[in-house]
C-alpha positions as CSV (number, residue, x, y, z in Angstrom):
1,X,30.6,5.7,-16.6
2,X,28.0,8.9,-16.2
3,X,24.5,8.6,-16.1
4,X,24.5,9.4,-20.6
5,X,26.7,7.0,-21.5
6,X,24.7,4.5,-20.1
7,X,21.4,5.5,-21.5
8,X,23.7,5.5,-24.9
9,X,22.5,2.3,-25.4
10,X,20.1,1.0,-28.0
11,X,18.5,-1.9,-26.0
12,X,17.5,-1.8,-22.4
13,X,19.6,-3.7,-20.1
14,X,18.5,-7.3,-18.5
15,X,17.2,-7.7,-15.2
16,X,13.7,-7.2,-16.0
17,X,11.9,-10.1,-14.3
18,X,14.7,-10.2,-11.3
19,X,13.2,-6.6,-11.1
20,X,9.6,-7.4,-10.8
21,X,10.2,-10.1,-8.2
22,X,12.0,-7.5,-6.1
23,X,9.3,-4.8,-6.4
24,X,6.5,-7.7,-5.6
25,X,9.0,-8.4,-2.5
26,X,9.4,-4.7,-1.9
27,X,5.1,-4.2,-2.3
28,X,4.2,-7.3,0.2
29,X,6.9,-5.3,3.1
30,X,5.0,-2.3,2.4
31,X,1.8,-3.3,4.0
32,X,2.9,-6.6,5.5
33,X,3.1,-4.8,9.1
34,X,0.0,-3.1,9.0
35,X,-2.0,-6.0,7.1
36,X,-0.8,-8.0,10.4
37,X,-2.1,-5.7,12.9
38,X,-5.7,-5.2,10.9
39,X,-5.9,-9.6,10.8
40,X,-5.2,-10.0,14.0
41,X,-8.2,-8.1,14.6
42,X,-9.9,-10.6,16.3
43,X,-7.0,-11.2,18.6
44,X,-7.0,-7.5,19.5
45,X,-10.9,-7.5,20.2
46,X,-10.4,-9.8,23.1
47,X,-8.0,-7.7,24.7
48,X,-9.7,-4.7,23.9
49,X,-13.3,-5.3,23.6
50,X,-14.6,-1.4,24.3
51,X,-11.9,0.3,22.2
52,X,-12.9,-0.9,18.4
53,X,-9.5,-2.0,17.6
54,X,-10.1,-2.4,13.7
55,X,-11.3,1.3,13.8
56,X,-9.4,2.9,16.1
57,X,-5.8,1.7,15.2
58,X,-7.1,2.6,11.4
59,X,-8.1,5.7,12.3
60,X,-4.8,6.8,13.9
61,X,-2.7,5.6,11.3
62,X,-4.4,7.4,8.7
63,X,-3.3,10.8,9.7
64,X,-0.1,10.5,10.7
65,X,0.0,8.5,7.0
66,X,-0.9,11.5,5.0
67,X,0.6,14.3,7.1
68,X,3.7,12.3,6.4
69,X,3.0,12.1,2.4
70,X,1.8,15.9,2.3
71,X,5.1,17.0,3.5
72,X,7.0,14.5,1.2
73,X,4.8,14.9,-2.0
74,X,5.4,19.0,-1.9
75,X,9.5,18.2,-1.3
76,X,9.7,15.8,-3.5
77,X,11.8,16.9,-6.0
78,X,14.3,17.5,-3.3
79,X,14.2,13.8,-1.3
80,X,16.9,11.9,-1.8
81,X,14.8,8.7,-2.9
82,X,16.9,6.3,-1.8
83,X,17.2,7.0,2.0
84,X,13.6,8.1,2.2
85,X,12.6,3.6,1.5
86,X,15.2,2.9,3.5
87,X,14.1,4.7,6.3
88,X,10.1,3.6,5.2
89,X,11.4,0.3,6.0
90,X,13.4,0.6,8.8
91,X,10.6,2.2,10.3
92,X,8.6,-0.8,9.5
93,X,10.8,-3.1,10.9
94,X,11.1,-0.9,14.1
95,X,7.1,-0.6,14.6
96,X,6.6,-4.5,14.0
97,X,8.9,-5.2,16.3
98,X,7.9,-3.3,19.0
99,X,4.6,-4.2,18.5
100,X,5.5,-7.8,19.0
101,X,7.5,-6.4,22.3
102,X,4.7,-4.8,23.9
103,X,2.4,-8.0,23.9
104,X,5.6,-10.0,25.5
105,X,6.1,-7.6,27.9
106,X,3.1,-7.4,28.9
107,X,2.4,-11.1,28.6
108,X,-0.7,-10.4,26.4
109,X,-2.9,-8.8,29.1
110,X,-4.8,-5.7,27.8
111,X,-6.0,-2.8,29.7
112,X,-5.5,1.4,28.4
113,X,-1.7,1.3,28.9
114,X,-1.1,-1.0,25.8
115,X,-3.4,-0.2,24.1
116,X,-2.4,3.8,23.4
117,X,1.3,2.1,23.0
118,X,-0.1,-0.2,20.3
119,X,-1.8,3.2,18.7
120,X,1.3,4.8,18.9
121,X,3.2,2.4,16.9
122,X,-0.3,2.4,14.4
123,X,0.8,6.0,13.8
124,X,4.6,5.1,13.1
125,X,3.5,2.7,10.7
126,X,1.6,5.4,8.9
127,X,4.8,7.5,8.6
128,X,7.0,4.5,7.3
129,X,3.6,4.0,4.9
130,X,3.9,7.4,3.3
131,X,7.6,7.0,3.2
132,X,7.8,3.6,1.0
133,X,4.5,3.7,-0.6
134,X,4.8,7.1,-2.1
135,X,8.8,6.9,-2.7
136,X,8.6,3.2,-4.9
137,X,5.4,4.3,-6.5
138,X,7.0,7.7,-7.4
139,X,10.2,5.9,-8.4
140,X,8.4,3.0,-10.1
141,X,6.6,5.5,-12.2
142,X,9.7,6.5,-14.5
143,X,10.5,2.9,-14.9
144,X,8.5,0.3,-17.2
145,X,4.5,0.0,-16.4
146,X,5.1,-3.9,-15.2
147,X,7.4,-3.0,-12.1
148,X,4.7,-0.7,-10.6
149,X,2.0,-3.6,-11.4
150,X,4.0,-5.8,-9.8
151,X,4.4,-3.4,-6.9
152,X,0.8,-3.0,-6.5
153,X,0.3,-6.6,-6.4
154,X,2.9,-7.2,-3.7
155,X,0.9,-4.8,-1.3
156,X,-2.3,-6.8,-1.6
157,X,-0.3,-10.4,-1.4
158,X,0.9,-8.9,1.8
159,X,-2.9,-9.4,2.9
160,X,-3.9,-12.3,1.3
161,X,-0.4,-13.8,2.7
162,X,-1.3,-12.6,5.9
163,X,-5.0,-13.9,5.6
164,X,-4.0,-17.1,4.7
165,X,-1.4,-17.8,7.8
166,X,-3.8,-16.0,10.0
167,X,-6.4,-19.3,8.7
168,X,-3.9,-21.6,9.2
169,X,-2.5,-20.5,12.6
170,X,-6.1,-19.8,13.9
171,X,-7.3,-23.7,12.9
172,X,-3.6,-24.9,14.2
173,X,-4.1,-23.2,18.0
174,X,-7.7,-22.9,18.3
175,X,-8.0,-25.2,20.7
176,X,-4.7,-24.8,22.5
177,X,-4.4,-22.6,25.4
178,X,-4.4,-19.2,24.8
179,X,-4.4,-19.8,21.0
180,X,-5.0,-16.7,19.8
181,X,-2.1,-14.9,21.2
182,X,0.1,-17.4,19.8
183,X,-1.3,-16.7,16.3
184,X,-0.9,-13.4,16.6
185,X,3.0,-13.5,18.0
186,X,4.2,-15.5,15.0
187,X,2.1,-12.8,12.6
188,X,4.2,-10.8,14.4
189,X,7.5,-12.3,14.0
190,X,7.2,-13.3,10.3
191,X,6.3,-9.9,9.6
192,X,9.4,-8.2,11.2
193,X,11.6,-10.8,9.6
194,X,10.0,-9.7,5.8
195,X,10.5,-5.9,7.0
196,X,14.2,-6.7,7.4
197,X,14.8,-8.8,4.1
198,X,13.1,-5.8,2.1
199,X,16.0,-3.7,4.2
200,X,19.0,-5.6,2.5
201,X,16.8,-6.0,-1.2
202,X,16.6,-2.5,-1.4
203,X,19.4,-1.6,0.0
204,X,21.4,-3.7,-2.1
205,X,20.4,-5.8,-4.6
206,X,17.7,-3.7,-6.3
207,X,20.2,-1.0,-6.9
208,X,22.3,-2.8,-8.7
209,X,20.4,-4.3,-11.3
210,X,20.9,-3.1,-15.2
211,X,17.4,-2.3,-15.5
212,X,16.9,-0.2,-12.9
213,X,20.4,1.4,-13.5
214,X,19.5,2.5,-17.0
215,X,15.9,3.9,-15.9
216,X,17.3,5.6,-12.9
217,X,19.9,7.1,-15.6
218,X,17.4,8.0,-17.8
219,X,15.4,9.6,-14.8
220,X,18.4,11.6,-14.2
221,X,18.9,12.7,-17.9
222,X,15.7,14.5,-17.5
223,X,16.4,16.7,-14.9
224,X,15.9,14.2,-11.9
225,X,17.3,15.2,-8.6
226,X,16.3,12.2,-6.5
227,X,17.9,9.0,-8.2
228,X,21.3,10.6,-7.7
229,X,21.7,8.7,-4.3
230,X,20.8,5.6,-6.1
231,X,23.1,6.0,-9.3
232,X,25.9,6.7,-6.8
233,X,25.7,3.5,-4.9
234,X,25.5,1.7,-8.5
235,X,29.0,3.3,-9.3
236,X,26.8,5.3,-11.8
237,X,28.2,9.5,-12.1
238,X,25.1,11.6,-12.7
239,X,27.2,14.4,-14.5
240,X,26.8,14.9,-17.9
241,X,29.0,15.7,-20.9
242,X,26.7,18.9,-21.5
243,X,25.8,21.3,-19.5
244,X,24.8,23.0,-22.4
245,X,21.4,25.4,-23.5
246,X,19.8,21.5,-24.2
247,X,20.6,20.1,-20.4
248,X,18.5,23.0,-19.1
249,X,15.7,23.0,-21.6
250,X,16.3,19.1,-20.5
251,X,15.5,20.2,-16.6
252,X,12.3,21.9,-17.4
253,X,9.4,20.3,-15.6
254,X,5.6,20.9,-14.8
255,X,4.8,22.3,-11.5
256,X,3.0,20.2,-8.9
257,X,-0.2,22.1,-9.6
258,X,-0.1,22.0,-12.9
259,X,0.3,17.8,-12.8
260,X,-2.3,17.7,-10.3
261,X,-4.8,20.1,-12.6
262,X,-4.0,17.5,-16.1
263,X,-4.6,14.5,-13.9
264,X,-7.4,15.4,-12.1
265,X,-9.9,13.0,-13.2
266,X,-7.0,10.1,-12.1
267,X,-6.6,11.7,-8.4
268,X,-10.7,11.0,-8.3
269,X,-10.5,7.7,-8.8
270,X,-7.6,6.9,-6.9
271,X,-9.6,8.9,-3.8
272,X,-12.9,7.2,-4.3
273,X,-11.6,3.8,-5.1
274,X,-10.3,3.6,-1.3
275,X,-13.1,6.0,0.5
276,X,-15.3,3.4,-0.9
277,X,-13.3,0.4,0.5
278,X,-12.3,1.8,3.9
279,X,-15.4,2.8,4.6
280,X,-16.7,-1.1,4.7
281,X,-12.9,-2.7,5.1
282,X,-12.9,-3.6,7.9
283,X,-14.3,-2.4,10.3
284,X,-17.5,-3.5,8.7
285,X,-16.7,-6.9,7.8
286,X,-16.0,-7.0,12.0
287,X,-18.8,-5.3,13.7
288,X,-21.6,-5.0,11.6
289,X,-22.2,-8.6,9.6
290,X,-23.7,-10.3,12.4
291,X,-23.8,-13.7,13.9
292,X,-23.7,-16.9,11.5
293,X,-23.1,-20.3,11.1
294,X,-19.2,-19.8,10.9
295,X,-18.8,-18.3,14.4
296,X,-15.6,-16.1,15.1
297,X,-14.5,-18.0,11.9
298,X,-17.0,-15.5,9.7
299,X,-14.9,-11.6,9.9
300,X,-11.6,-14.1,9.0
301,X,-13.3,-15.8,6.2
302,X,-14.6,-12.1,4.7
303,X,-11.0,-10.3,5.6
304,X,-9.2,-13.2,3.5
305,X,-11.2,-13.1,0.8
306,X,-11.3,-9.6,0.0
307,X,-7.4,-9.6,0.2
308,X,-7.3,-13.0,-1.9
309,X,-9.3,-11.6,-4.7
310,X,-7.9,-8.2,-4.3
311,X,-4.5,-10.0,-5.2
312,X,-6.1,-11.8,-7.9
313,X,-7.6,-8.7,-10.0
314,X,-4.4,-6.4,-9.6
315,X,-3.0,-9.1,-12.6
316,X,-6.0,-9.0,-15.0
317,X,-4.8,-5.3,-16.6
318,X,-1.5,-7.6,-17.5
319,X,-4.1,-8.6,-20.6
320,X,-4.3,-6.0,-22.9
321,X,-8.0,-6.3,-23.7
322,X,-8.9,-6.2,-20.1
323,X,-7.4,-3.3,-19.1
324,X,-9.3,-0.2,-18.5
325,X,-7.5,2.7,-19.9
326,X,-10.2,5.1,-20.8
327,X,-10.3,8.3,-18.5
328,X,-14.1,8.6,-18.9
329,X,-14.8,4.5,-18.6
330,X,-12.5,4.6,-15.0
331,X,-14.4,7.7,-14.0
332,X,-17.5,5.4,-14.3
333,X,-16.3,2.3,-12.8
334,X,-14.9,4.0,-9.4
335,X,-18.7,6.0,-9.0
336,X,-20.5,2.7,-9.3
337,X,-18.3,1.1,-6.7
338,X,-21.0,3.5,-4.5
339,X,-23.5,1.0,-5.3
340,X,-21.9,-1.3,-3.2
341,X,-22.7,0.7,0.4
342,X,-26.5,0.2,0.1
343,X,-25.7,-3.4,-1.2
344,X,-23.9,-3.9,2.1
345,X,-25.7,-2.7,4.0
346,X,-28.9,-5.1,2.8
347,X,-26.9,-8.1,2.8
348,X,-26.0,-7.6,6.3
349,X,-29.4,-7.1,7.4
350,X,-31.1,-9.9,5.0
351,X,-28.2,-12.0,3.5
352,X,-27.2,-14.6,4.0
353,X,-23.2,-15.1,4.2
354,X,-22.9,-16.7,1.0
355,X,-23.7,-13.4,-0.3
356,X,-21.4,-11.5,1.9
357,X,-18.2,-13.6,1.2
358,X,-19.4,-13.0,-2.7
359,X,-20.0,-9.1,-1.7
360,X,-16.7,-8.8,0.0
361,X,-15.0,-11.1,-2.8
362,X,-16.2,-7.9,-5.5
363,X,-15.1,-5.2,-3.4
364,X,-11.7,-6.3,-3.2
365,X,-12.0,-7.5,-6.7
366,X,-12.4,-3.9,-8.4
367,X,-10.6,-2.2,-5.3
368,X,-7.3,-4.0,-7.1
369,X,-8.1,-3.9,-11.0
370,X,-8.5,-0.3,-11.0
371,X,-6.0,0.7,-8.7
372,X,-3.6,-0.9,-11.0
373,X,-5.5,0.4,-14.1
374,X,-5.4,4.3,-12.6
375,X,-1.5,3.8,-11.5
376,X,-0.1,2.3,-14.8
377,X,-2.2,4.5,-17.1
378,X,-1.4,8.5,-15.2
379,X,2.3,8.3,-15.7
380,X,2.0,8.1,-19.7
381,X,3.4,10.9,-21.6
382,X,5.7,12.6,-19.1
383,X,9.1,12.7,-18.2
384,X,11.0,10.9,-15.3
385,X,10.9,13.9,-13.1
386,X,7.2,14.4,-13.5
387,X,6.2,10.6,-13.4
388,X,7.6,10.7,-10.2
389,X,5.5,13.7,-8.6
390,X,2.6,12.3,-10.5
391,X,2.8,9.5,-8.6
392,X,3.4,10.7,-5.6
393,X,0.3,13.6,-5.5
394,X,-1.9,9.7,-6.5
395,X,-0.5,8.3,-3.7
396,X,-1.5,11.2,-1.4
397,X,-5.1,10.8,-3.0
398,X,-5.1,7.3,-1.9
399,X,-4.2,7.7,1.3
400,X,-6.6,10.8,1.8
401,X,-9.3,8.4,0.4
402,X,-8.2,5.7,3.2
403,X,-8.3,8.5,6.3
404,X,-11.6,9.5,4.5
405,X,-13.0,6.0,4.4
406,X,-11.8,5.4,7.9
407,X,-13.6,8.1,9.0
408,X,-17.2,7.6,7.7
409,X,-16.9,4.0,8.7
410,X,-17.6,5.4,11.8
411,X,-21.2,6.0,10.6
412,X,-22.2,2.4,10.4
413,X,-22.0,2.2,14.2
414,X,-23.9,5.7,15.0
415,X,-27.4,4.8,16.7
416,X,-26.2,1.1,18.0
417,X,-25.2,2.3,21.3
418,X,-21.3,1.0,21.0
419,X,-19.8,4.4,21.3
């Protein structure tokens, strides 16, 4: 069977829901690894109290992350999806692993020598990020607008998964020797063990399910050059009947620029919606609330909340009526989110933590429902080829918004003396 007989059919095949449970799989192992290293923040700041950890390690992954996409976002029409994940994860796998070698091996002492090995594997994680996070959401763009949603909401139940066992192991060994570091290796070890089932999902059982067959067909139709991998390993020929005038009128596609220039207004948002939250997330949340009444309970607390309610909000756009598809009503909601740095910065200085926990709860609240609301809405109206540079030029603005908001989180700690 070729790639147009399949798409001859008149109702799309089953697998829908297996589908979505996948990509939420497929979402939590794309961030699982580095959600781990940011909540074990507090481990990392007793081994390396000068070196800022939470800003440091984000600040090296950042560009090595969108370096990585730059170069896959302008070839992207040439990458053979398929092995591009594969080797995302892999990566993943490879870092986490390593990661969790370097604190055995070293028996969890710190000191410079770990510390630029653990930044070194900060900046493979950033490659294996713009590998899987721009391949699925490119890929997920040509397919129905639930799998991406569902995507999106894996990667931020990676960190409210992660925030959760990082409450539970830090109440279970707090008072145990060396508690932290035992946290910290089974974050570790769960994390590498996720990386390698999202290996054999992808790898195998996502490609072979109807659904994703007949999009990836349909892709294909449509001039598509990087499903054929995937079509191959479903048993599915991407030759068609025609090579006709049609098939290359078929082929025809709008250049990157010309994407980027129609979908401008989305590549702000996506941009502002993370410089906004990475410049507060979290380094912020570790260095700059202050001492209260929950002790070195109080950055976990704020870290698992944002990542709880960022979950949360990235399934409100699955209601119709509270989903934000207006180009000029998104444009609006990401340049209020600015608000939210003087609002900060006040509740640090006068607040109490109530009001930060509630602060922090909003910021990952709209961080998540317009992500989703930007991500499901830019891919409307083109064909697969296109959806799947459109969304991988967004995903470059995200990431550029993270290295941005990494950066100017720097500027909190100007003038304190912690340089």
């Amino acid at each position: 069977m070729d790639a147009r007989d399949y798409c001859g059919a008149t109702k799309k095949p089953e697998g829908k829901y297996e589908a979505m449970t996948i990509c939420f799989i497929l979402g939590i192992g794309s961030l699982v690894s580095w959600n781990s290293m940011l909540t074990i923040g507090d481990y990392y700041y007793t081994l390396f109290p000068k070196y800022h950890p939470a800003r440091v390690l984000t600040l090296v992954y950042q560009p090595f992350a969108i370096g990585t996409m730059i170069i896959l976002a302008y070839y992207e029409s040439k990458i053979n999806t398929r092995k591009r994940n594969l080797a995302g994860f892999t990566l993943f796998f490879i870092s986490i692993f390593f990661v969790l070698v370097v604190d055995l091996a070293t028996s969890g002492k710190g000191g410079i020598g770990p510390y630029i090995g653990i930044c070194v594997l900060a900046a493979c994680f950033g490659i294996a990020d713009a590998q899987v996070e721009g391949g699925m959401v490119g890929e997920l763009c040509f397919m129905c607008p639930e799998f991406i949603q569902s995507y999106l909401a894996g990667l931020a139940a990676s960190g409210a998964l992660i925030s959760v066992l990082r409450m539970v192991t830090k109440a279970a060994f707090e008072k145990s020797n060396n508690g932290l570091r035992k946290g910290a290796i089974l974050f570790l070890a769960i994390s590498s063990f996720i990386e390698l089932v999202c290996i054999f999902l992808y790898a195998i059982y996502f490609t072979k399910l109807p659904i994703v067959k007949y999009y990836r067909s349909k892709a294909a139709l449509e001039g598509s050059k990087t499903v054929a991998a995937d079509l191959a390993a479903a048993g599915i020929s991407t030759k068609t009947k025609d090579q006709g005038g049609d098939d290359d009128k078929q082929q025809e596609r709008l250049s990157n620029k010309r994407l980027f220039l129609e979908n401008l207004d989305y590549a702000v948002d996506i941009f502002f919606i993370y410089a906004v939250t990475l410049s507060i997330f979290p380094g912020f949340l570790y260095e700059n609330t202050g001492t209260h009444g929950l002790g070195t309970w109080y950055p976990v607390v704020l870290i698992a909340m944002y990542n709880v309610v960022d979950l949360i909000s990235r399934y409100i756009p699955i209601v119709p009526c509270l989903k934000l598809e207006s180009r000029k009503g998104l444009l609006i909601a990401v340049f209020s989110r600015f608000l939210l740095i003087p609002a900060f910065y006040f509740t640090a200085k006068y607040g109490a933590q109530g009001w930060m926990i509630f602060l922090t709860s909003f910021l990952g609240l709209t961080n998540g429902y317009l992500t989703v609301c930007v991500l499901t809405v830019a891919p409307r109206g083109y064909k697969g080829p296109e959806q799947n540079a459109l969304g991988n030029l967004l995903v470059l603005c995200l990431l550029s918004g993270i290295c941005v908001g990494a950066v100017l989180d720097w500027l909190w700690i100007i003038g304190k003396g912690t340089f």
